[in-house]
N, C-alpha and C positions, 0 to 999 in steps of 0.2 A: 754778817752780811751774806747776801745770797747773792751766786753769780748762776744768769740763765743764758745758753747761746741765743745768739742771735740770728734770724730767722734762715740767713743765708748759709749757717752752719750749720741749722738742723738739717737743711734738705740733702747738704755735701754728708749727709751721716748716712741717709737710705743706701739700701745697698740694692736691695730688689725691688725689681721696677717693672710695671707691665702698659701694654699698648696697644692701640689699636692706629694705622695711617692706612692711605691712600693713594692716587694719583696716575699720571698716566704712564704710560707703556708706549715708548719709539721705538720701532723698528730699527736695525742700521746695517750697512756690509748687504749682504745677497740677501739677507731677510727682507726689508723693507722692500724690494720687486716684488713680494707675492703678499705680504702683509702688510695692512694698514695698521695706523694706532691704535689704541687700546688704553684699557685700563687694570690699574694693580690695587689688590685688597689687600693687607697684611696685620697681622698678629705678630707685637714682639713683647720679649721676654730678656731682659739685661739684667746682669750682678754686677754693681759697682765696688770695690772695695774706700771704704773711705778713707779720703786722702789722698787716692791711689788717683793718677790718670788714664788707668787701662781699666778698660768695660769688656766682659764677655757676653754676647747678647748672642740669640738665638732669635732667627724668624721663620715664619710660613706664610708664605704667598701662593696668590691666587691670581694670576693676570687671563686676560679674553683680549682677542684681537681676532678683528674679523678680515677676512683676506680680500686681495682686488679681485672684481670680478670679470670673467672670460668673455667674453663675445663675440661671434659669428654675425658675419653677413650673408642673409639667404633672401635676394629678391628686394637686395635694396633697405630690406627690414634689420638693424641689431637686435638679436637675440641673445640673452643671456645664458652660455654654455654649463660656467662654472662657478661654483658657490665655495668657499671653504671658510670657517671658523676653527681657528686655533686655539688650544687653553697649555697655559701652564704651571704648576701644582708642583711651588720647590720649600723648602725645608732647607737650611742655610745654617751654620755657625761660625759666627765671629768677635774677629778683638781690635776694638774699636780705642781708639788714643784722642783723649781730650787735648786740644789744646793749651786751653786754659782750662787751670783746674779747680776755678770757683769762681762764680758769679751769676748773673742772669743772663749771661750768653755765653754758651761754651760751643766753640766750632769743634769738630770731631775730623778725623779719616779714618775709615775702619774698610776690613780685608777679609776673605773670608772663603769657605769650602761648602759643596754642598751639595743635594741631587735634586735633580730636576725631570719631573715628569711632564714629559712633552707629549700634547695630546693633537690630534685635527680631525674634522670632520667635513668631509666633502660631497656635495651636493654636484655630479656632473650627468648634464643629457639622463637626468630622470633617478640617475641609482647615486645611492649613499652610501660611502667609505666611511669607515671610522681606524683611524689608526693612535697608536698612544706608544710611546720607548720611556723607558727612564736612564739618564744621561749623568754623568756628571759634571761638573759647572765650578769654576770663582766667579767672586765678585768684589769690587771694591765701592767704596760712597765716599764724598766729602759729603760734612750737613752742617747743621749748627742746631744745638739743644736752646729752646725760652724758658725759662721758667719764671713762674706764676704765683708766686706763693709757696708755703713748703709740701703742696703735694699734685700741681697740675705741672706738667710739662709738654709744652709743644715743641716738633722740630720739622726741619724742612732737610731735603738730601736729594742730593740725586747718585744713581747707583749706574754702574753699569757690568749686567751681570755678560759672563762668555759659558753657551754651553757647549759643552765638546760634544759633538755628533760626526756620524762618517758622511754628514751632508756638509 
């Protein structure tokens, strides 16, 4: 007799996993006065051990957020003073805890380190600023992993990343 897993154990066997998500980008705390929302790109990269419920995942994000803008009154007229877009460019590592550790939905919390390259560009009364620091940052997410089969997996998360700056 032959014994073959089945389909739900082949997937708990992958170890390296690669991705691409999305989504948007809130402001919050003294950010959200000067920026509006936005949106995030990222690239990830996790090694599950099988069996295990600890994933180490790696990402690189891409977020834009364009900023509120300034206005003057001159003669009754608004005028628009000031323009700024913001971008930020972080590289993150984490270890991320399934909760359940097999099925077609596993919820996750994962914690993490990383740096962050904070950019902006300012558009004020005619002349352009460009400034850019790189910071360092955590972050933490709760999400939940779907999977699809033994090799699509969608997930949903929400993250909230803190960068440390002298602002």
């Amino acid at each position: 007799a032959e014994t073959r897993p089945a389909a739900a154990q082949f997937e708990s066997a992958r170890m390296l996993h690669f991705g691409l998500g999305g989504g948007v980008t809130v402001p919050v705390n003294h950010v959200k006065d000067t920026l509006k929302q936005g949106y995030v790109l990222q690239g990830v990269v996790s090694l599950t051990l099988p069996g295990s419920p600890f994933a180490l995942r790696g990402t690189a994000n891409y977020q834009k957020l364009d900023g509120k803008d300034v206005f003057s009154t001159t003669g009754g007229v608004n005028n628009r003073t000031s323009n700024t877009t913001g971008t930020i460019i972080s590289g993150l590592g984490n270890l991320s805890v399934f909760l359940l550790n097999k099925g077609l939905v596993r919820p996750y919390v994962s914690a993490g380190l990383g740096a962050f390259r904070v950019g902006s560009n300012t558009l004020a009364n005619g002349v352009e600023t460009t400034d850019s620091k790189i910071h360092f940052g955590i972050n933490a997410a709760a999400g939940s992993e779907f999977h699809f089969g033994s090799s699509v997996t969608a997930y949903i998360e929400a993250r909230l990343d803190n960068i440390y700056t002298n602002d």
